[in-house]
C-alpha positions as CSV (number, residue, x, y, z in Angstrom):
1,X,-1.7,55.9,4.7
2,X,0.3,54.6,8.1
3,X,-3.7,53.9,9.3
4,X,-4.1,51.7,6.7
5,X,-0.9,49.8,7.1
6,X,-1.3,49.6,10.1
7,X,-5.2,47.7,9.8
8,X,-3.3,45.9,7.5
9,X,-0.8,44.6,10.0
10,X,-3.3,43.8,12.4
11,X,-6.2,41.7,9.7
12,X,-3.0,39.8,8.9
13,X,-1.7,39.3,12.2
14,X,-5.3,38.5,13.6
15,X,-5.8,35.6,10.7
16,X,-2.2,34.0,11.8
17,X,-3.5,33.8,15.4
18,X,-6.8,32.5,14.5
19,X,-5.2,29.7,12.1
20,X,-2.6,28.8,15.2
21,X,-5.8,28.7,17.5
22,X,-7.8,26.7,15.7
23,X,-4.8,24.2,14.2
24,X,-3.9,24.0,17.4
25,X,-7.2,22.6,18.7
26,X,-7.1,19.9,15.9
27,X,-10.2,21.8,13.9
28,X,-7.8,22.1,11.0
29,X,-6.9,18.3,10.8
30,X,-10.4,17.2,11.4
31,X,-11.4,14.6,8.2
32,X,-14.8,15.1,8.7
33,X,-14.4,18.7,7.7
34,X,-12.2,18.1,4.6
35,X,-9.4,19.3,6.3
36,X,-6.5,17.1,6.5
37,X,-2.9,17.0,6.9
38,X,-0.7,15.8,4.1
39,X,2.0,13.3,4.8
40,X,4.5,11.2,3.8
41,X,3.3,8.2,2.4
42,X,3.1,5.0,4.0
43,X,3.4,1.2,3.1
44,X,-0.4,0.9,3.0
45,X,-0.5,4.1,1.0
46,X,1.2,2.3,-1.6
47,X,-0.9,-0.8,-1.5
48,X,-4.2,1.9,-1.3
49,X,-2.5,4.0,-4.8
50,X,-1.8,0.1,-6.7
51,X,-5.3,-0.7,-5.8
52,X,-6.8,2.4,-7.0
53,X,-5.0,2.0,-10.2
54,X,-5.5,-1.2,-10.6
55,X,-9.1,-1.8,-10.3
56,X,-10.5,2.1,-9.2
57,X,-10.8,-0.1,-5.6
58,X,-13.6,-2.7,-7.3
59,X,-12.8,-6.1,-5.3
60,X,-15.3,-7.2,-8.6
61,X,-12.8,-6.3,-11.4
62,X,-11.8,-8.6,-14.1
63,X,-8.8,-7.6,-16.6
64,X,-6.3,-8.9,-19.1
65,X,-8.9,-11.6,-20.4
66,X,-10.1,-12.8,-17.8
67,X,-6.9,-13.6,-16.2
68,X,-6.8,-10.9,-13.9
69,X,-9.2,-10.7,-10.6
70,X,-9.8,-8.6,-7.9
71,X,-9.4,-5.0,-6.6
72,X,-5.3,-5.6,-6.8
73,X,-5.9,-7.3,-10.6
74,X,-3.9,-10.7,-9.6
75,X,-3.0,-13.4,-11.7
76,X,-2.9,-16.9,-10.4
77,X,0.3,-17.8,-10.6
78,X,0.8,-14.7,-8.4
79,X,-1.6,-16.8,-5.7
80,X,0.6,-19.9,-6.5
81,X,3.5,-17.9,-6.0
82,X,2.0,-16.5,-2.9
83,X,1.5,-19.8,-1.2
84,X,4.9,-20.7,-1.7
85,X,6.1,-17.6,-0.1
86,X,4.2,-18.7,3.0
87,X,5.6,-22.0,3.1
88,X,9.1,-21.1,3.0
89,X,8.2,-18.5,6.0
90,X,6.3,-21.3,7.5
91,X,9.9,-23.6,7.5
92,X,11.7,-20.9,8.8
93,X,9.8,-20.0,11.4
94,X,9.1,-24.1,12.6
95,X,12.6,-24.6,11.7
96,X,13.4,-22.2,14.7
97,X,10.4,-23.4,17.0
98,X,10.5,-27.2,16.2
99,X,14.4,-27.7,15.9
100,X,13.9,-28.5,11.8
101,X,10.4,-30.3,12.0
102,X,7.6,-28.5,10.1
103,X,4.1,-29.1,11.9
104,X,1.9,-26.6,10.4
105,X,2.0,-23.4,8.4
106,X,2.4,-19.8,9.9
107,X,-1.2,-18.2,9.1
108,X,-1.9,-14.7,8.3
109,X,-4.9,-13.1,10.1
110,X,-7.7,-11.6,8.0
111,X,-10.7,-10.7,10.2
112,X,-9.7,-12.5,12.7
113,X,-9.3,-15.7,10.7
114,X,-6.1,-17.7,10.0
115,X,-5.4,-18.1,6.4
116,X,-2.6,-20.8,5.9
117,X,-3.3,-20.4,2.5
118,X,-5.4,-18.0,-0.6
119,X,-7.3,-19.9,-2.8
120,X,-7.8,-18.4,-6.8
121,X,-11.4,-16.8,-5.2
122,X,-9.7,-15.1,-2.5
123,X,-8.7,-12.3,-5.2
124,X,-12.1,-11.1,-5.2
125,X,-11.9,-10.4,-1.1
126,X,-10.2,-7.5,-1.0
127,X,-8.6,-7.9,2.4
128,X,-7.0,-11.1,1.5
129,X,-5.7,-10.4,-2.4
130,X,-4.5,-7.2,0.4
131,X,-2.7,-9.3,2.3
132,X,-1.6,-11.3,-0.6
133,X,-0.1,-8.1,-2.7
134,X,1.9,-6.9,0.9
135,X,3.2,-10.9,1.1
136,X,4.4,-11.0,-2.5
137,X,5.9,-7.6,-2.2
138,X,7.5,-8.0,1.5
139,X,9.1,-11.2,-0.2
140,X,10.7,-9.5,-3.5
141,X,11.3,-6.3,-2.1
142,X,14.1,-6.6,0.0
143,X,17.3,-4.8,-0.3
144,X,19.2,-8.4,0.0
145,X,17.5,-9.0,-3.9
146,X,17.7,-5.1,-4.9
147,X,21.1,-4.5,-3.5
148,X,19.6,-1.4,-1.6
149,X,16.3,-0.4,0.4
150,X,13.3,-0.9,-1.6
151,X,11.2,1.9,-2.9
152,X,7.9,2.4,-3.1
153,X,9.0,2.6,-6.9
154,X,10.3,-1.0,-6.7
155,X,7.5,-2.2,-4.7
156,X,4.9,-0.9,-7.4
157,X,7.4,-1.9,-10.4
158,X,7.4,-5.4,-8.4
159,X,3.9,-6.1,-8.3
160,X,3.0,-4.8,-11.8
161,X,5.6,-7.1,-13.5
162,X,6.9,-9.6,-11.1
163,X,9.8,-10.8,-9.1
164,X,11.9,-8.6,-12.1
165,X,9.6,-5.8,-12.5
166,X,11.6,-3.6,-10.9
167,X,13.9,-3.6,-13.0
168,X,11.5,-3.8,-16.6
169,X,11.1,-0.9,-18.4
170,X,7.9,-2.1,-19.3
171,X,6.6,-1.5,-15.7
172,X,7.5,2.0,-15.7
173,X,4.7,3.8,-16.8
174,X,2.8,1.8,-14.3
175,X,4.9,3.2,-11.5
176,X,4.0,6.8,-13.1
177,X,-0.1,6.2,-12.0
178,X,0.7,4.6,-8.8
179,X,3.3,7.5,-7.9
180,X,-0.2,10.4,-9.3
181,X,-1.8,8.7,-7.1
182,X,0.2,8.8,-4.2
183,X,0.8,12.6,-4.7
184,X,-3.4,12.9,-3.5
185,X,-2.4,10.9,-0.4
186,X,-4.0,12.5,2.9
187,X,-4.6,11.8,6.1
């Protein structure tokens, strides 16, 4: 019997070393493989999960009547509301560069483009109704509005049901789906 424990012992003890070995060559994190590392999600995470739930990733997507486009599902008035976001950044930032006097708007860059501003179409790009769903949330999500850091809850909850959401119970099984899905996140 002490034999066998003993080739016990050692089978385990030689699988620990040859998981140590290879994880510490980076063979166990290697993505084209399958194997990945788990980790905490990130901001772009959360944008990846409300994506996912919103449209399954389809930049073609059309919900709530009509009203609805893109892979990030967004209204208009959320593209209105959007550009108005900009502006205001746009004054504060001239404000400090041009002692008060507004020239021109602080772009965002998309593929190497400036966008000073998303039209209605841009919700079908999914870069740019992206960049408009981190500008919208960046803007509401602040602990100055929520009276503590944001979450990724609030953030969700935010973009589901608007400046307010966060606070709606409405948007709460929302948050439920985006939170499943960032449970699979990997890297």
């Amino acid at each position: 019997m002490r034999k066998f424990e003993m080739f016990i012992i050692g089978l385990f003890l030689g699988w620990a070393a040859t998981i140590i070995f290879l994880n510490g060559l980076g063979f166990l994190e290697r993505e084209d493989l399958g194997f990945t590392k788990q980790h905490e999600p990130t901001f772009d995470d959360l944008l990846d999960a409300i994506c996912q739930v919103e449209s399954g990733g389809r930049a073609d997507a059309v919900g709530d009547g009509g009203a609805a486009v893109g892979a990030y599902q967004i209204h208009q008035i959320y593209v209105d509301d959007v550009n108005r976001i900009m502006r205001i950044w746009s004054d504060k930032y001239q404000s400090y560069i041009d002692n008060g006097r507004l020239t021109k708007a602080v772009p965002v860059q998309i593929d190497n483009e400036d966008v000073y501003q998303f039209s209605y179409e841009d919700r079908r790009n999914e870069q740019k109704s992206r960049a408009m769903t981190s500008i919208y949330l960046n803007h509401y999500g602040t602990a100055e509005r929520l009276g503590y850091e944001p979450t990724f809850e609030d953030y969700a909850r935010i973009h589901n049901g608007g400046l307010y959401g966060w606070k709606k119970q409405s948007t709460e099984k929302y948050w439920l789906k985006v939170k499943e899905r960032l449970k699979c996140v990997k890297r």
